[in-house]
N, C-alpha and C positions, 0 to 999 in steps of 0.2 A: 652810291646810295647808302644810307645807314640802316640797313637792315641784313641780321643776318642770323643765325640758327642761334638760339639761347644756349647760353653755356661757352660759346667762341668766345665771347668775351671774360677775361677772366677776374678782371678787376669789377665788374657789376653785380652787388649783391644781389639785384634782382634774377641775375641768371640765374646766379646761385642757388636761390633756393625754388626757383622752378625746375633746375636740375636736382633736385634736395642733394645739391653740396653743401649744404648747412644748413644748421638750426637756426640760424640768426634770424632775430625778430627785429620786425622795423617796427619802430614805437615813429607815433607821429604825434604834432599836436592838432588834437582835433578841432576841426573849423566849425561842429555843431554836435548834435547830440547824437547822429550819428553818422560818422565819416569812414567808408572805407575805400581802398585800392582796387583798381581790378587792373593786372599788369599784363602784357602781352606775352607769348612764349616765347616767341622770335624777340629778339634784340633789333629793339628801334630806339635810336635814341631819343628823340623829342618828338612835337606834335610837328615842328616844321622840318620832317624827313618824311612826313606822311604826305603820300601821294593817292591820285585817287583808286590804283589798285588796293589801295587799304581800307576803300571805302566798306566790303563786307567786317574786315577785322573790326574798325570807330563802331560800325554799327553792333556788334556781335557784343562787343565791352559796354556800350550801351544798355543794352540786354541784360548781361553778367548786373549793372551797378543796378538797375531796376528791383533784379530779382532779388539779389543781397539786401538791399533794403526793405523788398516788400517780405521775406521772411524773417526780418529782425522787426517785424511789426512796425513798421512805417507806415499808417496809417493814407497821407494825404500825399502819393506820388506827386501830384501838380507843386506841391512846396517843396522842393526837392532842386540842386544843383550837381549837375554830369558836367566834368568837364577835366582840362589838362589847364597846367603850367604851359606860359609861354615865354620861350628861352628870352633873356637870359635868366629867368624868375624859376627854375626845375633844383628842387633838390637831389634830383636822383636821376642820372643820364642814360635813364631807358623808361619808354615810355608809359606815362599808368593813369587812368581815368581816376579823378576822385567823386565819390556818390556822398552827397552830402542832404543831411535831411532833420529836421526842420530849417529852411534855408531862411523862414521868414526870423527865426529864432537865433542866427547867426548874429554875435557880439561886431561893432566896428572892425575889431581888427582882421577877423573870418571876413568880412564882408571889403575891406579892401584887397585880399586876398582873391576870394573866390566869389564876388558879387559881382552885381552887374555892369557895374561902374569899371570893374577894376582891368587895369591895361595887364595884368598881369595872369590873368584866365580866360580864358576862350571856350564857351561851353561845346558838348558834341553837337546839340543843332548848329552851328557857326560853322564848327570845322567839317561835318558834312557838308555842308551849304560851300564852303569854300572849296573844298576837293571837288565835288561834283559842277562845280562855274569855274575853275580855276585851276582845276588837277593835282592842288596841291596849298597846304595852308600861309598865308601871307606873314 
């Protein structure tokens, strides 16, 4: 399975700087006005190594992207997109929820991206919904 203590990997800057092995900032481009990460501590690589023992973690990042948003004054939770990359579509080979918000305010290219449509995101209601039917995401 792809999971394993953050930091073990040494080539994943995500570990890294949840180990603060480094200052390294990850610039992304933003898919709305406001887009942030919430990354795992454990190193998992994608959303299709999530099994449904990770179903507390999906849900807990959940949470983390909610709050991040509602304290950067996000107004209208319900316009709001939670979700992962689904390989081969992941810039970054450890797992990370993107909170995205005004979602209705999302330009074409954010929205084939991370819209509803798009084969390449999978939001957290999905991938709960599939780990708990299916024990693991398709």
């Amino acid at each position: 399975m792809a999971t394993q203590i953050a930091g073990d990997d040494d080539e994943c800057s995500f570990c890294q700087i949840v180990q603060s092995q480094t200052d390294t900032e990850i610039l992304i481009s933003p898919g709305a006005g406001h887009h942030y990460l919430v990354i795992t501590r454990t190193h998992i690589s994608n959303c299709k190594a999530l099994r449904a023992e990770h179903i507390p973690t999906v849900e807990r990042m959940a949470e983390m992207g909610r709050n991040v948003l509602e304290k950067n004054k996000v107004r209208d939770l319900n316009d709001v997109r939670l979700g992962f990359h689904v390989p081969p579509f992941s810039s970054v080979p450890h797992l990370h929820l993107h909170a995205l918000a005004p979602a209705s305010k999302m330009n074409d290219s954010a929205r084939r991206r991370y819209g509803p449509q798009s084969h390449w995101f999978i939001t957290v209601e999905e991938a709960l919904s599939q780990l708990r039917t299916r024990g693991r995401i398709k």
